[in-house]
TIRO-2110 file (N, C-alpha, C; in Angstrom, 1 decimal):
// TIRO-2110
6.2, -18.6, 12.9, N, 1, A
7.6, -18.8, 13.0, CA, 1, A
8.1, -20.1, 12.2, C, 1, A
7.5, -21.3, 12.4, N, 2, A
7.6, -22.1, 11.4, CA, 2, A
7.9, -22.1, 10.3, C, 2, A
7.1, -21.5, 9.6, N, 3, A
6.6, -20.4, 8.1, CA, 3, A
8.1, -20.3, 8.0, C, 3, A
8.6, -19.0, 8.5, N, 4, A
9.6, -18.6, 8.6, CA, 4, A
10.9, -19.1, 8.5, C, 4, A
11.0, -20.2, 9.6, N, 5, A
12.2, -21.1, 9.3, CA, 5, A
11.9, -22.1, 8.3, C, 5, A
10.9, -22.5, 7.5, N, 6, A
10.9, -23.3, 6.4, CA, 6, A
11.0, -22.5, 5.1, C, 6, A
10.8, -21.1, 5.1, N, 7, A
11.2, -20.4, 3.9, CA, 7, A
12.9, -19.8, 3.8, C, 7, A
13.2, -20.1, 5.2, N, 8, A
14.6, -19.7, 5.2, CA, 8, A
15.6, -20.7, 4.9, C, 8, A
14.9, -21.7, 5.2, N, 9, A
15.9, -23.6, 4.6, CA, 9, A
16.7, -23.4, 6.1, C, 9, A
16.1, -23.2, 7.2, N, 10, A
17.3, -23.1, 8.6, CA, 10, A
17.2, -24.6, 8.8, C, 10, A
18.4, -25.0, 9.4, N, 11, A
18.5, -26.6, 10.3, CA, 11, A
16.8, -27.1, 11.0, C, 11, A
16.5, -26.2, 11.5, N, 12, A
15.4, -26.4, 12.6, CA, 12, A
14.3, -26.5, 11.3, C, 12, A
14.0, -25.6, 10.0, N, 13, A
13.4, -25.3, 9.5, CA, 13, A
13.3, -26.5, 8.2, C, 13, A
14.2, -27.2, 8.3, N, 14, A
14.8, -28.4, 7.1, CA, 14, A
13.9, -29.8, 8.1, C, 14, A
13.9, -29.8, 9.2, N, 15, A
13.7, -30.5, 10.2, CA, 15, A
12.3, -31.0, 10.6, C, 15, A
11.9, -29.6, 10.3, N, 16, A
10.1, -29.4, 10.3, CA, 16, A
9.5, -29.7, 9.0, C, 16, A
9.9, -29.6, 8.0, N, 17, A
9.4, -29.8, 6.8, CA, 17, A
9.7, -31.4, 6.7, C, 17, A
10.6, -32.0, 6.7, N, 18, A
10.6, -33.0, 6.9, CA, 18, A
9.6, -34.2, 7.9, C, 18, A
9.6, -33.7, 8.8, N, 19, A
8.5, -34.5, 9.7, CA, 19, A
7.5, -34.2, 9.3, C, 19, A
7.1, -33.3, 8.7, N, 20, A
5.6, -32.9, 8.0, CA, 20, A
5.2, -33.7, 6.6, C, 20, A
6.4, -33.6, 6.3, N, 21, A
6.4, -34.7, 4.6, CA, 21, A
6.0, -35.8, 4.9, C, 21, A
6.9, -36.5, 6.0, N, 22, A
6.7, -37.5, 6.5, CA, 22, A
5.4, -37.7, 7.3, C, 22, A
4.4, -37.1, 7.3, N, 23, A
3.3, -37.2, 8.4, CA, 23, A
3.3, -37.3, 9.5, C, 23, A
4.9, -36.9, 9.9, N, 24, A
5.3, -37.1, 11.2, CA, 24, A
4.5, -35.8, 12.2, C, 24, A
4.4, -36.0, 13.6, N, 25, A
4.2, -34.7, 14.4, CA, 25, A
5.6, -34.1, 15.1, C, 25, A
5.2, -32.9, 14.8, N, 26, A
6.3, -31.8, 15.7, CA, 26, A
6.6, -32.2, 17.0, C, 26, A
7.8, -32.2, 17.3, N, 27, A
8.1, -32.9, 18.9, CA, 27, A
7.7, -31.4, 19.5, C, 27, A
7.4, -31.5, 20.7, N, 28, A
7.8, -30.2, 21.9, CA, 28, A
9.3, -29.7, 21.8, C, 28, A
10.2, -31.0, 21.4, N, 29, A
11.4, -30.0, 22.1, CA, 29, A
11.6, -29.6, 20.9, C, 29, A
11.8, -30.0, 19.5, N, 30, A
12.4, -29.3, 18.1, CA, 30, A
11.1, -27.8, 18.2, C, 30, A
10.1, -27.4, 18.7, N, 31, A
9.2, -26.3, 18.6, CA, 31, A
10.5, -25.7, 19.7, C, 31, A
10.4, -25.8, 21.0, N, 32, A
11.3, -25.3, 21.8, CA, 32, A
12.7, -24.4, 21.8, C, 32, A
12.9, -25.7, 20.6, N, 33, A
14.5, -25.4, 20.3, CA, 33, A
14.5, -24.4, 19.3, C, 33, A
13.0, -24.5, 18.5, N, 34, A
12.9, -23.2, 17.5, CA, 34, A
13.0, -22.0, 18.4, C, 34, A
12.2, -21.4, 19.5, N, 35, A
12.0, -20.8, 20.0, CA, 35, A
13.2, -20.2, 20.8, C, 35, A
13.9, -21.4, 21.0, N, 36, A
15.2, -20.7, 22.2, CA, 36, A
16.5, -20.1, 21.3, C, 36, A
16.0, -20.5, 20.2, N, 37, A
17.1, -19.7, 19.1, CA, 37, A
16.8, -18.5, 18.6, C, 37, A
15.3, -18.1, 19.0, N, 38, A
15.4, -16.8, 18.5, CA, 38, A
14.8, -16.1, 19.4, C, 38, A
14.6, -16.7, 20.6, N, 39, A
14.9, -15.9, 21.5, CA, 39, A
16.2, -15.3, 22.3, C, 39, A
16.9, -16.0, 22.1, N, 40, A
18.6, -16.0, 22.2, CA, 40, A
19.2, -15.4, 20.9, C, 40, A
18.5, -14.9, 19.9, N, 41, A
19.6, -14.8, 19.3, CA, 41, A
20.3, -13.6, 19.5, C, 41, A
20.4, -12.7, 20.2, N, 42, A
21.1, -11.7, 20.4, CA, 42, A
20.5, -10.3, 19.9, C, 42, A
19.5, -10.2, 19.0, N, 43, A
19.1, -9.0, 18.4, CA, 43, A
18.2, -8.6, 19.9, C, 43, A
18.4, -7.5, 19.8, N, 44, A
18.1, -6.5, 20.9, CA, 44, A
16.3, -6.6, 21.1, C, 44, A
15.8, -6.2, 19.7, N, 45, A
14.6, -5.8, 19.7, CA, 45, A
14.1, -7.3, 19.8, C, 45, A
14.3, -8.2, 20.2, N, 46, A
13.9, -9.5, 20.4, CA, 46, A
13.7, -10.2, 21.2, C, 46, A
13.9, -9.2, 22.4, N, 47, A
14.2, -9.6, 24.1, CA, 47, A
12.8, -9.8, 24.7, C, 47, A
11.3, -9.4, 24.1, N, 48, A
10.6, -9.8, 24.6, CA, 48, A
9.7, -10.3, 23.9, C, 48, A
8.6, -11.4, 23.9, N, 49, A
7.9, -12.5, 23.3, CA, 49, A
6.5, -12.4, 24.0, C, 49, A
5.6, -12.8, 22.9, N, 50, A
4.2, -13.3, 23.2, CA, 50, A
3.7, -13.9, 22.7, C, 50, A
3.9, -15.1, 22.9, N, 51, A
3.2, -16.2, 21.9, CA, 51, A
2.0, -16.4, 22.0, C, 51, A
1.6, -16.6, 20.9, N, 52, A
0.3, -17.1, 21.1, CA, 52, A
-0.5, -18.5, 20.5, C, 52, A
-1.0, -19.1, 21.3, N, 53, A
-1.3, -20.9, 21.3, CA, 53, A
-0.2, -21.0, 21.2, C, 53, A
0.6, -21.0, 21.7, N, 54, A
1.5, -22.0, 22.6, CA, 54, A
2.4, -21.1, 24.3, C, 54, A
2.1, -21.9, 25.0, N, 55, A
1.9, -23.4, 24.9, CA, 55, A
0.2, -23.8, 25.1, C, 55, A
0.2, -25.2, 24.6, N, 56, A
-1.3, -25.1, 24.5, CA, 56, A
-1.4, -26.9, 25.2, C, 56, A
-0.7, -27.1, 26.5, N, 57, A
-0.3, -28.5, 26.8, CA, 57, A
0.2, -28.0, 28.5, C, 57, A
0.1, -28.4, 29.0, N, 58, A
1.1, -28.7, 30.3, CA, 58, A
2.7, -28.7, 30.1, C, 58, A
2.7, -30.2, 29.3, N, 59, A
3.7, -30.8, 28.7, CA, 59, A
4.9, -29.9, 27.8, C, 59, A
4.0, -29.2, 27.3, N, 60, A
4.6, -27.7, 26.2, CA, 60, A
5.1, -26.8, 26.9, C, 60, A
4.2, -26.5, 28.0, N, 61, A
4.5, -25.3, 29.5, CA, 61, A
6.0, -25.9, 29.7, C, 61, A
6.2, -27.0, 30.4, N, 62, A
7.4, -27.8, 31.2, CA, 62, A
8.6, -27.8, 30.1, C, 62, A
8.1, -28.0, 29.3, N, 63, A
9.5, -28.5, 28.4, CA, 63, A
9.7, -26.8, 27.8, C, 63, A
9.1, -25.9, 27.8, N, 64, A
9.2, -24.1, 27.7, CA, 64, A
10.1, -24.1, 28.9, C, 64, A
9.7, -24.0, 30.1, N, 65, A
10.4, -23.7, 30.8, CA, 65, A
11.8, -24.1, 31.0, C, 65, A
12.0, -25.6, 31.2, N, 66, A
12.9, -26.6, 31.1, CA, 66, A
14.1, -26.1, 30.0, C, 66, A
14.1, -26.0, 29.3, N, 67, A
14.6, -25.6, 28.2, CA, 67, A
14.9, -24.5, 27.5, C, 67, A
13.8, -23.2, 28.3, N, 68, A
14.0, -22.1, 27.0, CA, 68, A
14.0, -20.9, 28.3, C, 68, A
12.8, -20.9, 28.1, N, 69, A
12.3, -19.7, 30.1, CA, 69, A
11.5, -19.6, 30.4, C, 69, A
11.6, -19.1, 31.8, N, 70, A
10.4, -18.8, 32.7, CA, 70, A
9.2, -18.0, 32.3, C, 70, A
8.0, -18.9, 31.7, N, 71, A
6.6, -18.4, 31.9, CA, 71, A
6.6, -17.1, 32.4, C, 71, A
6.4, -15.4, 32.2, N, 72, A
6.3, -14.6, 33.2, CA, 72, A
4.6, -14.1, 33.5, C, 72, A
3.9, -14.4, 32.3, N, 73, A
2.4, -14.4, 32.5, CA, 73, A
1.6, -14.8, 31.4, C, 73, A
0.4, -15.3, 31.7, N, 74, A
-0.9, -16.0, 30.9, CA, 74, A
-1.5, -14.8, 31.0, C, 74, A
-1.9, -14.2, 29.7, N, 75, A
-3.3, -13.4, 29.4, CA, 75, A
-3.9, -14.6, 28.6, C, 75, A
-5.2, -14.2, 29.3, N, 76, A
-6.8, -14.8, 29.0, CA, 76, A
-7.2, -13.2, 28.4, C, 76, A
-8.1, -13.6, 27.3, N, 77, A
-9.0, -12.8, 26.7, CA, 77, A
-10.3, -13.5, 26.9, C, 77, A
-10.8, -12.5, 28.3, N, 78, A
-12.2, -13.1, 28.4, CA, 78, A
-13.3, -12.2, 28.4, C, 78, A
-12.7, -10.9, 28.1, N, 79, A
-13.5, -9.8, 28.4, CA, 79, A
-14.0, -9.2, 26.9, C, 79, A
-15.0, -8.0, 26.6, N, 80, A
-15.4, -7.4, 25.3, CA, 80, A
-14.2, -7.0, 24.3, C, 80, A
-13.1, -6.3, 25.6, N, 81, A
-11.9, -5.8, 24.8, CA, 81, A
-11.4, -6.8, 23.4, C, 81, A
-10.8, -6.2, 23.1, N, 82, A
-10.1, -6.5, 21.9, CA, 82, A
-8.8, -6.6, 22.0, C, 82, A
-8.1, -6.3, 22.9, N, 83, A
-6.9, -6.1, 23.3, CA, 83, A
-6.6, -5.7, 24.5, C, 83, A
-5.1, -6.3, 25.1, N, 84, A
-5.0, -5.6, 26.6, CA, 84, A
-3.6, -5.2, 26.4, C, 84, A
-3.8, -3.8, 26.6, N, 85, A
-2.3, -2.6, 26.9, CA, 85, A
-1.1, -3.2, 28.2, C, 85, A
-0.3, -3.8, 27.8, N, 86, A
0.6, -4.1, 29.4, CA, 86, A
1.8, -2.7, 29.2, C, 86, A
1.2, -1.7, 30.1, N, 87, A
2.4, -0.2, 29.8, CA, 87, A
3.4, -0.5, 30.9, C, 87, A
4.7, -0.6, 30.9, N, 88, A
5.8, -0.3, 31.6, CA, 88, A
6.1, -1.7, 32.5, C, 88, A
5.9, -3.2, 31.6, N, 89, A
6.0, -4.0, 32.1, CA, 89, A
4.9, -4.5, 33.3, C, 89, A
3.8, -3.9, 33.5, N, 90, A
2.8, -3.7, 34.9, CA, 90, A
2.5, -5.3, 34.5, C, 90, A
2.4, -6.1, 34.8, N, 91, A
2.3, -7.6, 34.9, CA, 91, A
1.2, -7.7, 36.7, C, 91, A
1.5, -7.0, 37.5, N, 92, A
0.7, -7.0, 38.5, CA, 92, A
-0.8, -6.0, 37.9, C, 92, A
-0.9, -5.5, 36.8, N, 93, A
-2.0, -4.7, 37.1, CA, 93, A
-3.2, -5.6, 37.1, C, 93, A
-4.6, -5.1, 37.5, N, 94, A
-5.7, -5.9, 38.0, CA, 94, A
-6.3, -6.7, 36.7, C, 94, A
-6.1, -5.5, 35.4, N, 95, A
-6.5, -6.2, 34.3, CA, 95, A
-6.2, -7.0, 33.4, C, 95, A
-5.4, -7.6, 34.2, N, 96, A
-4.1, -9.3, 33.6, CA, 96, A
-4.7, -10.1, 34.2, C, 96, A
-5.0, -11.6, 33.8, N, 97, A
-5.4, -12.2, 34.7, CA, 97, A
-4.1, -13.2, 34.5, C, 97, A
END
Protein backbone atom coordinates (compact mmCIF):
# COMPACT_ATOMS: atom_id res chain seq x y z
CA UNK A 1 0.00 0.00 0.00
CA UNK A 2 2.73 2.26 0.49
CA UNK A 3 4.10 1.28 -2.98
CA UNK A 4 0.86 2.51 -3.99
CA UNK A 5 0.49 5.77 -2.44
CA UNK A 6 4.12 6.73 -3.37
CA UNK A 7 3.46 5.99 -7.08
CA UNK A 8 0.23 7.86 -6.94
CA UNK A 9 2.13 11.23 -5.45
CA UNK A 10 -1.07 11.08 -2.65
CA UNK A 11 -0.55 13.65 0.44
CA UNK A 12 0.06 10.55 2.71
CA UNK A 13 2.20 9.05 -0.18
CA UNK A 14 4.45 12.59 -0.62
CA UNK A 15 4.75 12.16 3.22
CA UNK A 16 6.30 8.69 3.28
CA UNK A 17 8.74 9.29 0.71
CA UNK A 18 9.90 12.03 2.40
CA UNK A 19 10.54 10.51 5.85
CA UNK A 20 12.28 7.76 4.02
CA UNK A 21 14.62 10.29 2.08
CA UNK A 22 15.13 11.68 5.13
CA UNK A 23 16.04 8.38 7.07
CA UNK A 24 13.29 9.14 8.96
CA UNK A 25 10.90 6.11 10.48
CA UNK A 26 7.18 5.72 9.59
CA UNK A 27 5.12 6.98 12.61
CA UNK A 28 2.16 4.52 13.54
CA UNK A 29 -0.26 7.14 13.10
CA UNK A 30 0.74 8.52 9.31
CA UNK A 31 0.62 4.14 8.45
CA UNK A 32 -2.93 4.43 10.30
CA UNK A 33 -4.06 7.35 8.62
CA UNK A 34 -2.96 5.55 5.36
CA UNK A 35 -5.09 2.82 6.14
CA UNK A 36 -8.25 4.73 7.43
CA UNK A 37 -8.43 6.41 4.09
CA UNK A 38 -8.80 3.53 2.24
CA UNK A 39 -10.56 1.88 4.27
CA UNK A 40 -13.15 4.62 4.32
CA UNK A 41 -12.97 5.44 1.13
CA UNK A 42 -16.33 4.51 0.11
CA UNK A 43 -15.71 1.95 -2.68
CA UNK A 44 -17.88 -0.94 -1.93
CA UNK A 45 -15.52 -3.71 -2.73
CA UNK A 46 -13.26 -2.27 -0.07
CA UNK A 47 -15.32 -2.96 2.98
CA UNK A 48 -13.23 -5.77 4.04
CA UNK A 49 -9.29 -5.93 4.88
CA UNK A 50 -6.58 -8.39 5.83
CA UNK A 51 -3.46 -7.14 6.47
CA UNK A 52 -0.75 -8.71 6.77
CA UNK A 53 2.35 -7.80 9.25
CA UNK A 54 0.64 -5.30 10.52
CA UNK A 55 0.12 -4.77 13.13
CA UNK A 56 3.27 -6.18 14.21
CA UNK A 57 3.49 -3.99 17.89
CA UNK A 58 0.88 -3.69 20.62
CA UNK A 59 1.48 -0.01 20.09
CA UNK A 60 0.32 -0.56 16.18
CA UNK A 61 -2.71 -2.77 17.58
CA UNK A 62 -3.92 0.45 19.91
CA UNK A 63 -3.31 3.23 17.66
CA UNK A 64 -5.36 0.61 14.70
CA UNK A 65 -7.97 0.52 16.89
CA UNK A 66 -7.97 4.11 18.38
CA UNK A 67 -8.07 5.59 15.10
CA UNK A 68 -9.13 3.37 12.39
CA UNK A 69 -11.18 -0.12 13.82
CA UNK A 70 -11.90 -2.72 15.73
CA UNK A 71 -9.42 -5.71 15.46
CA UNK A 72 -12.18 -8.52 14.41
CA UNK A 73 -9.57 -11.45 14.26
CA UNK A 74 -5.76 -12.69 14.36
CA UNK A 75 -5.15 -15.73 12.07
CA UNK A 76 -1.90 -17.53 13.06
CA UNK A 77 -0.57 -19.78 10.34
CA UNK A 78 0.61 -22.55 12.39
CA UNK A 79 -0.50 -25.48 10.73
CA UNK A 80 0.76 -27.53 7.22
CA UNK A 81 -2.07 -25.64 5.32
CA UNK A 82 -1.17 -23.11 3.09
CA UNK A 83 -4.16 -21.15 3.57
CA UNK A 84 -7.32 -20.84 5.66
CA UNK A 85 -10.92 -20.58 3.88
CA UNK A 86 -13.07 -17.98 6.30
CA UNK A 87 -16.77 -18.99 4.26
CA UNK A 88 -19.68 -16.68 5.24
CA UNK A 89 -17.79 -14.52 7.72
CA UNK A 90 -17.52 -17.89 10.30
CA UNK A 91 -14.86 -16.03 12.56
CA UNK A 92 -16.06 -18.54 15.34
CA UNK A 93 -15.10 -21.57 13.32
CA UNK A 94 -12.60 -24.04 15.37
CA UNK A 95 -10.05 -23.56 12.54
CA UNK A 96 -9.23 -19.72 13.32
CA UNK A 97 -7.29 -19.36 16.08
Amino acid sequence: MIKDENERHTEIGTEILSLVSAGKQISNDLIVKMLRKIIYSGIEERNKFILTDFPDSRDQAQDFEANCSMIKAVILAAGPEERVDIIDNALHDDSID
